[in-house]
C-alpha positions as CSV (number, residue, x, y, z in Angstrom):
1,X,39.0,77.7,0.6
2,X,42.0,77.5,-1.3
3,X,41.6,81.7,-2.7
4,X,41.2,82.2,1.5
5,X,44.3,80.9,1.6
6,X,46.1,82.9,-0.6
7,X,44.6,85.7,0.3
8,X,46.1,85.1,4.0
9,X,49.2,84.7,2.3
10,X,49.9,88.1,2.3
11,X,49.6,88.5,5.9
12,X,51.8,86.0,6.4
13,X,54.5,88.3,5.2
14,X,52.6,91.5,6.8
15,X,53.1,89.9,9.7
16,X,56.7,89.3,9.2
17,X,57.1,93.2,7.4
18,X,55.6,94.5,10.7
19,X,57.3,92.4,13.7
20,X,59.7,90.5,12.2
21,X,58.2,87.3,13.4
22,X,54.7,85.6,13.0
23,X,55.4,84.1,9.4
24,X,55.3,80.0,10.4
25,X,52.7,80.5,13.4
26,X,50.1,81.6,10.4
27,X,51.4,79.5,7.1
28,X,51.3,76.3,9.0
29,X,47.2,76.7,9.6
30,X,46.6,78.0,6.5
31,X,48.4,75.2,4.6
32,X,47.0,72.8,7.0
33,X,43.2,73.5,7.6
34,X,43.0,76.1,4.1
35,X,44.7,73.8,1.4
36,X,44.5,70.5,2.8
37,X,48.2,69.6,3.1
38,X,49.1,66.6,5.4
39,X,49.8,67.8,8.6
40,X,52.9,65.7,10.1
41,X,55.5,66.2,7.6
42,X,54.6,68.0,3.8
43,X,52.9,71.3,6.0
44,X,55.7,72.0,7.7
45,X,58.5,71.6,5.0
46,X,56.5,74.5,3.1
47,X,55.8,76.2,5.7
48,X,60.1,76.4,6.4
49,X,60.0,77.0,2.7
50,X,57.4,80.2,2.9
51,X,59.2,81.7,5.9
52,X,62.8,81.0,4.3
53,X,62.1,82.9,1.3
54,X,59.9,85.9,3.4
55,X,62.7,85.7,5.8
56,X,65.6,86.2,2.9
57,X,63.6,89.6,2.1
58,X,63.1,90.9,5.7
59,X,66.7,90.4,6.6
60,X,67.9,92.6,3.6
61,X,65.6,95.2,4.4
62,X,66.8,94.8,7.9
63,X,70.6,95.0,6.5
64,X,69.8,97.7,5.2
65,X,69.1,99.8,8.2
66,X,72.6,98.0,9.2
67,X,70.3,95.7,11.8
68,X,71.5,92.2,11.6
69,X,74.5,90.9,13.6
70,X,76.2,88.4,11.5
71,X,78.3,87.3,14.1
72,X,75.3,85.9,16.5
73,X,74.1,84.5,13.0
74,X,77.3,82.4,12.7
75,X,77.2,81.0,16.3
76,X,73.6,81.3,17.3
77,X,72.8,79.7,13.6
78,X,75.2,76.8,12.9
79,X,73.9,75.0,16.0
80,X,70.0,75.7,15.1
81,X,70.9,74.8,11.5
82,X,72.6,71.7,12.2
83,X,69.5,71.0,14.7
84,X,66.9,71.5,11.9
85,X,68.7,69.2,9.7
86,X,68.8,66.3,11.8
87,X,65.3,66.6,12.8
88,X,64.1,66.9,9.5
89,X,66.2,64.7,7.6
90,X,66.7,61.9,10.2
91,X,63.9,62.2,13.0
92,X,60.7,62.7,11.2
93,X,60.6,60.0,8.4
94,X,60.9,57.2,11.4
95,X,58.6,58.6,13.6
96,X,55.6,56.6,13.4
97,X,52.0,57.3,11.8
98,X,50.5,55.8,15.2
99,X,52.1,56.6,18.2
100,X,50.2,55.3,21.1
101,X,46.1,54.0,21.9
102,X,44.0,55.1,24.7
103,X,41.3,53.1,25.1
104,X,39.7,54.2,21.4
105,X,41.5,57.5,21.2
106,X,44.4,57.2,18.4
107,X,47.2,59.6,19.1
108,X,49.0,59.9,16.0
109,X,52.1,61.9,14.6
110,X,49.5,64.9,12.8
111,X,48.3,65.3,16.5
112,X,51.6,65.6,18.2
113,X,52.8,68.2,15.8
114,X,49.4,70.1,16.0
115,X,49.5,70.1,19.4
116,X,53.1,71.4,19.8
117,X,52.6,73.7,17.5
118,X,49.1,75.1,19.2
119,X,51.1,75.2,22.6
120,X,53.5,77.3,21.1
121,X,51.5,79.6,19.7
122,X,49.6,80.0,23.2
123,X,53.2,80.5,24.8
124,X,54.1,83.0,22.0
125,X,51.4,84.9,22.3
126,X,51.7,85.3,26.7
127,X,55.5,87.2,25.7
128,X,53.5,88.9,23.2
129,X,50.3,90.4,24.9
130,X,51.8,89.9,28.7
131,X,55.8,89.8,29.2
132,X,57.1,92.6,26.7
133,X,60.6,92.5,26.0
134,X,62.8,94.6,27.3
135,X,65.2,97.0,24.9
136,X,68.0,95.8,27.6
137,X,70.5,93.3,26.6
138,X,72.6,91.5,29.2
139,X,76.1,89.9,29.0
140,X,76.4,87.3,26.1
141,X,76.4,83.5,26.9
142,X,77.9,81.4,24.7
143,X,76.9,78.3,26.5
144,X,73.2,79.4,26.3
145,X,74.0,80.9,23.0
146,X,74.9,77.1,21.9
147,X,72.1,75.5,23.6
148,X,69.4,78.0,22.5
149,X,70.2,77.5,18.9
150,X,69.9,73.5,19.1
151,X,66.4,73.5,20.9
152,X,65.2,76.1,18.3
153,X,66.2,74.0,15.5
154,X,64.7,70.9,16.7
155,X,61.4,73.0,17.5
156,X,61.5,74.4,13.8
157,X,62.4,70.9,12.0
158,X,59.5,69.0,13.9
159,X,56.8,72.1,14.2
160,X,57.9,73.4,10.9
161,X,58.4,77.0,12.5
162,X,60.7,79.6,12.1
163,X,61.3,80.4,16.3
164,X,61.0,83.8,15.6
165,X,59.1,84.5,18.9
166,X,61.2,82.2,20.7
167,X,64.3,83.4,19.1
168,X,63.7,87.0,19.5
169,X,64.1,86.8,23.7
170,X,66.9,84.6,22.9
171,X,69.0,86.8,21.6
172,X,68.0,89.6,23.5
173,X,69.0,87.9,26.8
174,X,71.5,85.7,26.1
175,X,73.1,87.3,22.6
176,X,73.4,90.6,23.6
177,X,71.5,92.6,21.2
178,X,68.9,95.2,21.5
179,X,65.1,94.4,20.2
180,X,65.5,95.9,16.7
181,X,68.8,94.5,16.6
182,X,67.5,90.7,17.6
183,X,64.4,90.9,15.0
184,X,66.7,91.7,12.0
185,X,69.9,88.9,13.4
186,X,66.4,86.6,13.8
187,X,65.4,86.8,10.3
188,X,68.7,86.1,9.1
189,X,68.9,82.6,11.1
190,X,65.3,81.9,10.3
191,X,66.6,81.9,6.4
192,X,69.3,79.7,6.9
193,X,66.9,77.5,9.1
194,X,64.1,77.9,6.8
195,X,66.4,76.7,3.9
196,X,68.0,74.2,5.2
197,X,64.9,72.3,7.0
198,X,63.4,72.4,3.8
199,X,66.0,71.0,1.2
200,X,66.4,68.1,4.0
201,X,62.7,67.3,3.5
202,X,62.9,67.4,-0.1
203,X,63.8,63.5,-0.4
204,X,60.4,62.3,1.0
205,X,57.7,64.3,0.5
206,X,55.6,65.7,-2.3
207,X,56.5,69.2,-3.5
208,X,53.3,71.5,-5.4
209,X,55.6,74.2,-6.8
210,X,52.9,75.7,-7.9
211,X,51.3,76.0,-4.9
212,X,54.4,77.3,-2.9
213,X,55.9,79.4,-4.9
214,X,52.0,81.3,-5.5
215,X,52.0,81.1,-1.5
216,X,55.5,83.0,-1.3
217,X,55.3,85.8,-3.7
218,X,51.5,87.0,-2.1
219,X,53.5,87.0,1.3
220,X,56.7,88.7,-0.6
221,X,54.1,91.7,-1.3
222,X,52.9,91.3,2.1
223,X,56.1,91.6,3.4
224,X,56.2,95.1,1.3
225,X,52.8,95.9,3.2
226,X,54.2,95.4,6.8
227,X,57.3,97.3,6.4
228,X,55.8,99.9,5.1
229,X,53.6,100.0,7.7
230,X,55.9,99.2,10.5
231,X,57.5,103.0,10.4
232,X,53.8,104.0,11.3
233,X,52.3,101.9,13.8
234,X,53.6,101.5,17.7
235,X,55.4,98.2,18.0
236,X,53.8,96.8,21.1
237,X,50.1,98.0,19.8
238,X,51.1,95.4,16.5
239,X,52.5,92.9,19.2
240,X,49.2,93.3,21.2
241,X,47.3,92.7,18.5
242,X,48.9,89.9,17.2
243,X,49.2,88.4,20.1
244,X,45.2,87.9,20.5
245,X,45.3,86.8,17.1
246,X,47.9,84.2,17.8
247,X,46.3,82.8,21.2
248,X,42.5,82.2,19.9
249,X,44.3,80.3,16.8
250,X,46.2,78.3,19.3
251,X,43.6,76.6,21.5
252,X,41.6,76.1,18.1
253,X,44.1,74.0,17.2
254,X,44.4,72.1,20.0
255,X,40.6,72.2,20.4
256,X,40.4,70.5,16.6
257,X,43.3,68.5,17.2
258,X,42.2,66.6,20.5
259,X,38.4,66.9,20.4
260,X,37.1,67.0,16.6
C-alpha cells in the first residue's frame, strides 16, 4: 500500500503542475487510507507540509511567467495565515477525541474532519465540472478580501487543505485578478499557509521525516510533469477531468467515514 502511495505522490504535484490546485484534496487520502496516518490531526499537518513545499515550486514557476500578485498575497494572506495558525496551534489539540453519541454511533474528531473534508471535495468538484470560472474579474473588495482569507485559513488548519479551489474564485471575484493570474497569487498564499499550519502543528504531533520528505520530492517531479504538460492540454478538459476524479473520491470518503 505504502509504494501506491508514493507512486500517487507524483500526481499530487501533477495535479498542482497542471491546474494549480488539487495538491491537499489527493495527499490527505493518500496519507490517510494509503499510509495509515491518524486522520484528525498528524494527516493534515503533512498534508499542509506536502502542498507548502509543491506550492513554493509552483509559485516560482508561476513568477516566472510574471503571474503572482504579491500585493493580494499580502492582504488576502496575512488574514488566512493568521487563521491557519490559530486553528492549528490553538483549536485542534482541545478538540475532543469523542464529540457526541447517537444511540451506538460514536461521532468522533477523525469523522468530522473526514467528512468536511469529503464535502469539500464534492463542492470543489461542482465549480470544477459545472460552474467554470470566468476570465472576468470584478471590482476588488477589501472587506471580502479580509473575510475570505480568515474562512480559508480556518478551512486549511482544521481540513488540512490548501483552498486552492476555494481560493481560486476568491480571488477572481473579489481580488480582482484574471484566472491565470489568481492560480499563480493562489499558490503563493497556499505556501505561506502550508508553512505556517504546519510549523504550528509541530509541537504535538509525530513527524516521519522520512516519510514526508520521500512524499514531497515524488510530487516535486510531479509538479515538473504537470507544467510541462499544462502548455499542452485545454484547461477546462484537465478541470473536467479532475473534477470526476475529485467527486467519486468525495462521497467514498464520506461513504467510509459514516457507514464502514
Amino acid at each position: 500500500m505504502e509504494i501506491l502511495g508514493y507512486i500517487l505522490a507524483i500526481f499530487v504535484g501533477v495535479s498542482i503542475g497542471l491546474i494549480g490546485a488539487g495538491g491537499s484534496i489527493l495527499a490527505l487520502p493518500i496519507l490517510v487510507y494509503l499510509f495509515g496516518i491518524e486522520a484528525a490531526e498528524t494527516a493534515p499537518a503533512y498534508s499542509l507540509f506536502v502542498v507548502g513545499i509543491c506550492s513554493v515550486i509552483g509559485a516560482y514557476m508561476r513568477h516566472k511567467q510574471g503571474l503572482v500578485n504579491f500585493k493580494t498575497v499580502l492582504f488576502f494572506g496575512a488574514p488566512t495565515v493568521f487563521a491557519i495558525f490559530i486553528t492549528r496551534y490553538f483549536i485542534i489539540p482541545i478538540i475532543p477525541h469523542h464529540l457526541f453519541t447517537i444511540n451506538h454511533f460514536i461521532f468522533t474528531i477523525r469523522i468530522l474532519v473526514m467528512g468536511m473534508f469529503g464535502l469539500l471535495m464534492i463542492l470543489a468538484s461542482y465549480f470544477m465540472i459545472l460552474k467554470p470560472v470566468s476570465d472576468t474579474p470584478v471590482k476588488v473588495n477589501q472587506v471580502l478580501n479580509f473575510g475570505g482569507g480568515v474562512f480559508t485559513g480556518f478551512l486549511s488548519g482544521l481540513v488540512g487543505a490548501g483552498g486552492g479551489f476555494i481560493m481560486i474564485p476568491a480571488l477572481i471575484k473579489i481580488g480582482n485578478l484574471t484566472v491565470q493570474m489568481a492560480i499563480g497569487t493562489s499558490l503563493a498564499i497556499i505556501a505561506l499557509n502550508a508553512i505556517v499550519g504546519f510549523a504550528a502543528s509541530t509541537s504535538h504531533i509525530f513527524i516521519d521525516w522520512k516519510l514526508l520528505l520521500t512524499f514531497s520530492s515524488l510530487s516535486i517531479i510531479g509538479i515538473v510533469i504537470g507544467n510541462h504538460f499544462s502548455k499542452k492540454i485545454k484547461s477546462e478538459i484537465l478541470k473536467k477531468g479532475f473534477g470526476w476524479v475529485i467527486l467519486f473520491t468525495g462521497i467514498f470518503i464520506i461513504i467510509k467515514e459514516l457507514i464502514f
